[in-house]
C-alpha positions as a printed NumPy array, in Angstrom:
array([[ 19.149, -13.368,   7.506],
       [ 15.671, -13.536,   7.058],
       [ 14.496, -10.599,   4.751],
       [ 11.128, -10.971,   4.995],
       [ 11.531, -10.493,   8.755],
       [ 13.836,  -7.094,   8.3  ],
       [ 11.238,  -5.534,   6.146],
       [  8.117,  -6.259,   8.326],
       [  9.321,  -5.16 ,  11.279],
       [  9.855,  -1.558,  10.57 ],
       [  7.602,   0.706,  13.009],
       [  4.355,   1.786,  11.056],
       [  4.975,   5.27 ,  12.153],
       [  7.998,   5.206,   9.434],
       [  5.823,   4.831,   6.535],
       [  2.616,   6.074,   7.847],
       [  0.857,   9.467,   6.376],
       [  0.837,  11.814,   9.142],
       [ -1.822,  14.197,   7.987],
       [ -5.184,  12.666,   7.618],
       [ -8.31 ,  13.775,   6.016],
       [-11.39 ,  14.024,   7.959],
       [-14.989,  15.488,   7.521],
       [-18.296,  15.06 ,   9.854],
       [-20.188,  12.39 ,   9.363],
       [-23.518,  14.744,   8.605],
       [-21.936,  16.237,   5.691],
       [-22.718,  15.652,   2.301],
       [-20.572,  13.173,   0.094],
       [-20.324,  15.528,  -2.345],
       [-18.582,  17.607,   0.307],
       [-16.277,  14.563,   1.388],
       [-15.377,  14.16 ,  -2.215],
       [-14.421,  17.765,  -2.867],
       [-11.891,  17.021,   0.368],
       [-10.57 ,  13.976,  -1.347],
       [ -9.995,  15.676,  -4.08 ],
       [ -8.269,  18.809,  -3.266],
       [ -5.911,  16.75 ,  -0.639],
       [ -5.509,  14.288,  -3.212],
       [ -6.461,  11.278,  -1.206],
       [ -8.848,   8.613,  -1.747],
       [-10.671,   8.513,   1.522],
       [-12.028,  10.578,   4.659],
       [-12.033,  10.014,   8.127],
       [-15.027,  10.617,   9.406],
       [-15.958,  12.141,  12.688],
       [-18.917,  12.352,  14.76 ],
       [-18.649,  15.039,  17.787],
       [-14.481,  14.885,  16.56 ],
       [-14.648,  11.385,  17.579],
       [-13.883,   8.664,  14.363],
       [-16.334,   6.458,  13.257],
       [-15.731,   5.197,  10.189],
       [-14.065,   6.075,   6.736],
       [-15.41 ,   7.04 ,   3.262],
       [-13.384,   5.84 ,   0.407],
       [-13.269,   6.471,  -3.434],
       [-15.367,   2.729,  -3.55 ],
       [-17.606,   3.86 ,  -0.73 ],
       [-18.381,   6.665,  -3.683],
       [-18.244,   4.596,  -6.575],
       [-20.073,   1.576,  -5.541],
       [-22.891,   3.371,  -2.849],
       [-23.671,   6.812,  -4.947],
       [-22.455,   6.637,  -8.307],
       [-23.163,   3.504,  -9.175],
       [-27.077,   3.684,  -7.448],
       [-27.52 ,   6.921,  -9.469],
       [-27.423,   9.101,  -5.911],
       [-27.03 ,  12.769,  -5.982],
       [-23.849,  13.253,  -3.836],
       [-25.174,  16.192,  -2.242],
       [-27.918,  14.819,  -1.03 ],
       [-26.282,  11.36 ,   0.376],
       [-24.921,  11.725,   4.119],
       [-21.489,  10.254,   4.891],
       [-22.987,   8.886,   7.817],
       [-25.026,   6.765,   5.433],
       [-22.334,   5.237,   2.938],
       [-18.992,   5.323,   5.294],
       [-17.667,   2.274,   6.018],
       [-17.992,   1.403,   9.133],
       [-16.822,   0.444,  12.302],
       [-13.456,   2.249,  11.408],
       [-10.547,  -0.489,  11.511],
       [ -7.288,   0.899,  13.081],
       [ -3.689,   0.078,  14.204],
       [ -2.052,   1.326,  17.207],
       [  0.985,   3.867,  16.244],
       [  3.32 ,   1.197,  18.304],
       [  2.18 ,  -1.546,  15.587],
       [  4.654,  -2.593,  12.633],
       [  4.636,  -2.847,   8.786],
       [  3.925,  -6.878,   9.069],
       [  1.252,  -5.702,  11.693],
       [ -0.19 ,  -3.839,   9.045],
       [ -0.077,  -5.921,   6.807],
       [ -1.714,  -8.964,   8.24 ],
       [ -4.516,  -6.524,   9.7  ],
       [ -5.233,  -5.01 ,   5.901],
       [ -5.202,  -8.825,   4.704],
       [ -8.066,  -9.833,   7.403],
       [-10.159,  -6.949,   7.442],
       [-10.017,  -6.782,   3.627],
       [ -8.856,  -3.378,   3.47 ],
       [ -6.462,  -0.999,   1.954],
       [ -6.727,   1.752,   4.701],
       [ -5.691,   1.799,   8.208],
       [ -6.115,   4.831,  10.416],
       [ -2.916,   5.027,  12.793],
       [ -4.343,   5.823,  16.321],
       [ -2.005,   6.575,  19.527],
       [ -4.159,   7.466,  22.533],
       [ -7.881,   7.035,  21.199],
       [ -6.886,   9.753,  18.485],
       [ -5.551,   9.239,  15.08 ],
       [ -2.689,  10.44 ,  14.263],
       [ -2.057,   9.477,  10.785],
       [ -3.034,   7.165,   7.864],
       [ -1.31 ,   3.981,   6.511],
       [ -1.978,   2.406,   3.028],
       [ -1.174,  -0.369,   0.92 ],
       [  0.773,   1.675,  -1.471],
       [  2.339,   3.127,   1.873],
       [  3.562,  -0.63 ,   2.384],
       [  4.687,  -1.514,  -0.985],
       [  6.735,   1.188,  -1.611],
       [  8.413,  -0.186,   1.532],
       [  8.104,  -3.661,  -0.046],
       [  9.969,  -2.268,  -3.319],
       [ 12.75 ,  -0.341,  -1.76 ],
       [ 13.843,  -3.123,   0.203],
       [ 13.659,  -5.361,  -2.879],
       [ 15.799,  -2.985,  -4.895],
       [ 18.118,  -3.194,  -2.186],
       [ 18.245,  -6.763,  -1.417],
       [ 18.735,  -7.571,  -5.16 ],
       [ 22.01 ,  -4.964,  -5.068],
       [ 23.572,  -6.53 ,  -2.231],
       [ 22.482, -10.137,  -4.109],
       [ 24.442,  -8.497,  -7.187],
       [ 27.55 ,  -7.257,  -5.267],
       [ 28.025, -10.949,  -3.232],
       [ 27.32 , -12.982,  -6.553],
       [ 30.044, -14.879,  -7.846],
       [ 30.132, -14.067, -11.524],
       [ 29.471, -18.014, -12.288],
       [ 27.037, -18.371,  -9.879],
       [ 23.244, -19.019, -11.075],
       [ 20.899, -17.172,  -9.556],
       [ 16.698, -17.785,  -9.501],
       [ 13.894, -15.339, -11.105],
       [ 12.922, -13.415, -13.693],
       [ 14.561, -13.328, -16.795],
       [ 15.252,  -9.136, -18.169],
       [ 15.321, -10.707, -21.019],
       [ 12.151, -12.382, -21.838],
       [ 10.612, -12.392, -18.64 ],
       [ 10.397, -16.246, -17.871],
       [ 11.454, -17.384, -14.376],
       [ 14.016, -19.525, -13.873],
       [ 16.611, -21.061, -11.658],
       [ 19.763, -20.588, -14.345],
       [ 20.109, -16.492, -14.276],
       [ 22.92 , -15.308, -15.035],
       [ 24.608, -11.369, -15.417],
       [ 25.087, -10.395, -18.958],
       [ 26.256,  -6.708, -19.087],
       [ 24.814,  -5.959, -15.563],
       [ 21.109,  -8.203, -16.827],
       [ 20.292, -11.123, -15.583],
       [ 19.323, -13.067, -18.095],
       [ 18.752, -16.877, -18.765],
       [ 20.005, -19.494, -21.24 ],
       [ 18.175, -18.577, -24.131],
       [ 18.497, -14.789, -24.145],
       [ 22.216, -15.344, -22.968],
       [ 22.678, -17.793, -26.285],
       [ 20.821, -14.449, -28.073],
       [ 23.565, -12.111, -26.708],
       [ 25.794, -13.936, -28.144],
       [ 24.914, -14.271, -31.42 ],
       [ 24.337, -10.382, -31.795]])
């Protein structure tokens, strides 16, 4: 079975954000960041006649405003959004996603089905994916092992990788923190 496969084919629209954050592209930033902020996201959808046309993120803030010394409430969206607005269609999947974040060098991706969006997709969206299939790989690794069998990675011991693991009171652990359990 190819796991990497399994996990990257899940349909976006099973980890994407269905509620979205927008504001109009005339507003202020100040505005957009009092949105962010009370919906406790880090960007904004923004709309010109309720059409998208680009997004203002947290760096969009950060790096175009704050760090130029701008009033926010004077600075337009329109002005500091980023921009043309890179989407995925809602039929897309997680490795879609993925690849398309990678390229475009973002962490965002409006969902869209129809010319409208209909929800949000992020990076942490995607590795939360990416760690709950990991935690459940390594269980079903754990309940096929053959006690005697060594297994690659990461050492719970002392962190080093390796390719001698082996389960020491339910840690894996390699030759030199298994000689340590033993001495204890």
């Amino acid at each position: 079975m190819n796991t990497g496969r399994f996990e990257t084919r899940m349909p976006i629209h099973e980890v994407m954000r269905y509620t979205t954050t927008s504001i109009d592209s005339e507003a202020s930033v100040f505005r957009a960041a009092e949105k962010m902020c009370r919906d406790e996201v880090g960007s904004c959808i923004a709309l010109q006649k309720n059409v998208p046309v680009g997004i203002i993120t947290e760096q969009d803030i950060n790096c175009k405003v704050v760090a130029k010394n701008l009033k926010p409430d004077k600075v337009y969206v329109s002005k500091v959004m980023s921009t043309p607005l890179i989407t995925i269609n809602s039929q897309s999947t997680v490795g879609d996603a993925a690849h398309m974040m990678v390229k475009n060098k973002v962490r965002r991706l409006p969902v869209v089905d129809k010319d409208k969006v209909i929800g949000i997709v992020t990076v942490r969206d995607l590795l939360s994916v990416a760690n709950e299939m990991n935690e459940i790989l390594s269980e079903l690794i754990e309940v096929n092992r053959d006690d005697d069998e060594m297994v690659m990675g990461v050492c719970d011991g002392c962190g080093t990788m390796t390719d001698d693991l082996k389960s020491v009171d339910n840690r894996m652990l390699c030759p030199v923190c298994r000689m340590e359990e033993r001495l204890l």
